[in-house]
C-alpha positions as CSV (number, residue, x, y, z in Angstrom):
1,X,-74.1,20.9,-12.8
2,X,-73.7,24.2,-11.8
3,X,-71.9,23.5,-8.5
4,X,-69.6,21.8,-10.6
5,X,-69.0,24.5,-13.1
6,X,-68.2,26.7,-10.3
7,X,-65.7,24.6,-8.8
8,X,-63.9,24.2,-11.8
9,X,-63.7,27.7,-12.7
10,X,-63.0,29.3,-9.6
11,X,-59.9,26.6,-8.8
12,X,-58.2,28.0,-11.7
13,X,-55.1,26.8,-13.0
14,X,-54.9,23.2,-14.4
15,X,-55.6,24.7,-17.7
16,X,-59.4,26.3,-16.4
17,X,-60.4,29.1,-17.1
18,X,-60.9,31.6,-14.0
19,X,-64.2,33.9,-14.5
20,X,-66.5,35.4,-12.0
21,X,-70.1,34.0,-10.9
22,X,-72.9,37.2,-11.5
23,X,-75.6,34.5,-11.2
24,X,-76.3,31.3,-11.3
25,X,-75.9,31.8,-15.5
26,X,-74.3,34.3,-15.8
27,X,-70.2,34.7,-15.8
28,X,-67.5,37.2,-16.5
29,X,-63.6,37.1,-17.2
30,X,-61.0,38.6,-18.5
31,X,-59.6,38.4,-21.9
32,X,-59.8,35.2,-23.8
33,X,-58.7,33.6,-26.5
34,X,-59.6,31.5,-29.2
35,X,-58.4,28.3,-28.0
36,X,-60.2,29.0,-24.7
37,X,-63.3,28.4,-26.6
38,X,-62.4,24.6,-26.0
39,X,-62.1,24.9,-22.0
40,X,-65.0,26.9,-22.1
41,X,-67.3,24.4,-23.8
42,X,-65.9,21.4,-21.1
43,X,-66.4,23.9,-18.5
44,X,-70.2,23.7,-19.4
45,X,-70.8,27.1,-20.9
46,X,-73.2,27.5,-24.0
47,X,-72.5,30.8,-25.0
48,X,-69.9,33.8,-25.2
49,X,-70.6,37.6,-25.2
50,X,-67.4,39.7,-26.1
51,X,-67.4,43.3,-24.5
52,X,-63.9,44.1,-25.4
53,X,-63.1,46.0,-28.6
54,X,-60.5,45.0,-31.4
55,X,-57.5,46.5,-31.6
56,X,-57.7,47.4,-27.8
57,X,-54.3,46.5,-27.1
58,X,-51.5,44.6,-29.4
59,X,-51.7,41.1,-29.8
60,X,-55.1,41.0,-28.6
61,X,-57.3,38.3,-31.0
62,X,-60.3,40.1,-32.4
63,X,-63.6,39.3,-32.3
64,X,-63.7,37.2,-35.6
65,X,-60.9,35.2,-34.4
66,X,-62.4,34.0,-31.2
67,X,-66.2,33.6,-32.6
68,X,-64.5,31.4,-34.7
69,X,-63.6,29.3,-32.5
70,X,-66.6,29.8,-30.5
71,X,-68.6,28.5,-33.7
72,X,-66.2,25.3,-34.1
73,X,-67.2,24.7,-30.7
74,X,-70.8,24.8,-30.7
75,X,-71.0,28.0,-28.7
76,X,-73.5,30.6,-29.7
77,X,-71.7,34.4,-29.1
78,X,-72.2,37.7,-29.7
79,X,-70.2,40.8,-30.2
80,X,-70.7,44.1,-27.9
81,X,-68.3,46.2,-27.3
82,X,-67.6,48.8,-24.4
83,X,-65.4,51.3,-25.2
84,X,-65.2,55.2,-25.0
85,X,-68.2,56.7,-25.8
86,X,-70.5,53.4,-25.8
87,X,-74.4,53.8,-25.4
88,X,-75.1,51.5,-22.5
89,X,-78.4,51.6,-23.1
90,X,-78.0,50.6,-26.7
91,X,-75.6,48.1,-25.4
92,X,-77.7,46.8,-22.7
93,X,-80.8,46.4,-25.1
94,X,-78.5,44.0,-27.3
95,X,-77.6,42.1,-24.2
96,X,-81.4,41.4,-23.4
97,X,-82.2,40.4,-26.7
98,X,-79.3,37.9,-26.8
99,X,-79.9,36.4,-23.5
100,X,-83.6,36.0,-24.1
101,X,-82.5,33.2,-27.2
102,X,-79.6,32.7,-25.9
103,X,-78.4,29.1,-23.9
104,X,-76.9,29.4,-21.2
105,X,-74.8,29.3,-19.3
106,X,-73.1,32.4,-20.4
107,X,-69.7,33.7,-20.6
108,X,-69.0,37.3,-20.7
109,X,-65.3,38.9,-21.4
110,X,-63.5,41.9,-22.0
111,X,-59.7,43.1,-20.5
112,X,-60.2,42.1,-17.0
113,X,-63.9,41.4,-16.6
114,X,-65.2,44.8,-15.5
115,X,-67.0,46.3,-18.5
116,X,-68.7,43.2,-18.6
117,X,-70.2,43.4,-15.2
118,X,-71.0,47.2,-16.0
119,X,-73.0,45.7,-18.7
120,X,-74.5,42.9,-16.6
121,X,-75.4,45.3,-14.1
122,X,-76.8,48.4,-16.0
123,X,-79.8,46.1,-17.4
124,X,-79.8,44.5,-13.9
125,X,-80.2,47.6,-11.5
Protein backbone atom coordinates (compact mmCIF):
# COMPACT_ATOMS: atom_id res chain seq x y z
CA UNK A 1 0.00 0.00 0.00
CA UNK A 2 2.51 2.22 0.88
CA UNK A 3 4.59 1.89 -2.29
CA UNK A 4 1.57 2.78 -3.97
CA UNK A 5 0.75 5.91 -1.94
CA UNK A 6 4.14 7.01 -2.80
CA UNK A 7 3.87 6.70 -6.40
CA UNK A 8 0.79 8.47 -6.49
CA UNK A 9 1.88 11.35 -4.59
CA UNK A 10 5.16 11.99 -5.68
CA UNK A 11 3.93 11.86 -9.69
CA UNK A 12 1.91 14.77 -8.97
CA UNK A 13 -0.31 16.31 -11.36
CA UNK A 14 -3.38 14.36 -12.59
CA UNK A 15 -5.21 15.95 -9.84
CA UNK A 16 -2.71 14.30 -6.83
CA UNK A 17 -1.68 15.86 -4.38
CA UNK A 18 2.31 16.31 -4.22
CA UNK A 19 3.68 15.99 -0.40
CA UNK A 20 6.93 14.83 0.92
CA UNK A 21 7.74 11.11 2.49
CA UNK A 22 9.34 11.79 6.38
CA UNK A 23 8.62 8.07 6.95
CA UNK A 24 7.03 5.47 5.99
CA UNK A 25 3.71 7.32 7.89
CA UNK A 26 4.51 10.15 7.95
CA UNK A 27 4.04 13.14 5.09
CA UNK A 28 4.26 16.82 4.60
CA UNK A 29 2.96 19.50 1.96
CA UNK A 30 2.24 22.56 1.31
CA UNK A 31 -0.94 24.35 1.74
CA UNK A 32 -4.18 22.52 1.13
CA UNK A 33 -7.48 22.94 0.80
CA UNK A 34 -10.69 21.74 1.65
CA UNK A 35 -11.55 19.95 -1.31
CA UNK A 36 -8.11 18.27 -1.15
CA UNK A 37 -9.49 16.40 1.79
CA UNK A 38 -11.06 14.08 -1.02
CA UNK A 39 -7.63 13.22 -2.91
CA UNK A 40 -6.21 12.83 0.27
CA UNK A 41 -8.53 10.13 1.50
CA UNK A 42 -8.05 8.09 -2.22
CA UNK A 43 -4.49 8.75 -1.74
CA UNK A 44 -4.77 6.46 1.38
CA UNK A 45 -4.09 8.93 4.15
CA UNK A 46 -6.14 8.63 7.53
CA UNK A 47 -5.31 11.68 9.11
CA UNK A 48 -4.37 15.54 8.62
CA UNK A 49 -2.35 17.75 11.03
CA UNK A 50 -2.54 21.54 10.09
CA UNK A 51 0.69 23.58 11.06
CA UNK A 52 -0.29 26.69 9.25
CA UNK A 53 -2.03 29.56 11.07
CA UNK A 54 -5.33 31.32 9.86
CA UNK A 55 -5.24 34.42 8.45
CA UNK A 56 -1.54 33.78 7.29
CA UNK A 57 -2.09 35.06 4.00
CA UNK A 58 -5.42 36.17 2.03
CA UNK A 59 -7.56 33.76 0.64
CA UNK A 60 -6.03 31.10 2.60
CA UNK A 61 -9.02 28.59 4.04
CA UNK A 62 -8.79 28.32 7.81
CA UNK A 63 -8.56 25.63 9.86
CA UNK A 64 -12.37 25.10 10.42
CA UNK A 65 -12.86 25.10 6.83
CA UNK A 66 -10.52 22.30 5.89
CA UNK A 67 -11.32 20.09 9.16
CA UNK A 68 -14.51 20.18 7.77
CA UNK A 69 -13.95 18.67 5.05
CA UNK A 70 -11.49 16.48 6.69
CA UNK A 71 -14.43 15.20 8.99
CA UNK A 72 -16.86 14.68 5.86
CA UNK A 73 -14.20 12.54 4.70
CA UNK A 74 -13.53 10.29 7.53
CA UNK A 75 -10.12 11.82 8.32
CA UNK A 76 -9.20 12.34 11.79
CA UNK A 77 -7.00 16.03 12.12
CA UNK A 78 -5.72 18.22 14.30
CA UNK A 79 -4.94 21.83 14.55
CA UNK A 80 -1.16 23.12 15.50
CA UNK A 81 0.02 25.94 14.40
CA UNK A 82 3.65 27.31 13.89
CA UNK A 83 3.94 30.79 13.79
CA UNK A 84 6.11 33.53 15.37
CA UNK A 85 6.75 32.94 18.77
CA UNK A 86 5.42 29.20 18.89
CA UNK A 87 6.57 26.78 21.80
CA UNK A 88 7.96 23.84 19.96
CA UNK A 89 8.10 21.97 22.74
CA UNK A 90 4.46 22.64 23.53
CA UNK A 91 3.86 21.98 19.94
CA UNK A 92 5.72 18.94 19.66
CA UNK A 93 4.11 17.41 22.88
CA UNK A 94 0.63 17.86 21.01
CA UNK A 95 2.10 16.10 18.02
CA UNK A 96 3.03 12.96 20.17
CA UNK A 97 -0.15 12.76 21.77
CA UNK A 98 -1.98 12.88 18.45
CA UNK A 99 0.14 10.45 16.66
CA UNK A 100 -0.01 7.97 19.47
CA UNK A 101 -4.21 7.67 18.71
CA UNK A 102 -3.87 8.78 15.69
CA UNK A 103 -4.25 6.38 12.22
CA UNK A 104 -2.12 6.74 9.96
CA UNK A 105 -0.89 7.40 7.53
CA UNK A 106 -0.57 11.00 8.22
CA UNK A 107 -0.55 14.18 6.42
CA UNK A 108 1.00 17.16 7.71
CA UNK A 109 0.70 20.85 5.99
CA UNK A 110 1.42 24.30 6.36
CA UNK A 111 2.66 27.16 3.44
CA UNK A 112 5.13 25.04 1.74
CA UNK A 113 5.72 22.06 4.01
CA UNK A 114 8.67 23.28 6.10
CA UNK A 115 7.26 24.11 9.57
CA UNK A 116 5.86 20.88 9.33
CA UNK A 117 9.06 19.05 9.04
CA UNK A 118 10.49 21.41 11.81
CA UNK A 119 7.78 19.92 13.82
CA UNK A 120 8.36 16.36 12.68
CA UNK A 121 11.86 16.72 13.31
CA UNK A 122 12.08 18.53 16.78
CA UNK A 123 10.19 15.47 18.51
CA UNK A 124 12.28 13.25 16.20
CA UNK A 125 15.96 14.45 16.85
Amino acid sequence: MFSNLLQKISGGGGGQLRARQLTEDYWVAGQLYPEDMEKAREQGFRSIVCNRPDDEAPNQPTYLEVSGAAEEQGLEHIYIPIGPGTDFAEAGQELIDFLAEAPKPVLAYCRSGNRSTMLWRSINM
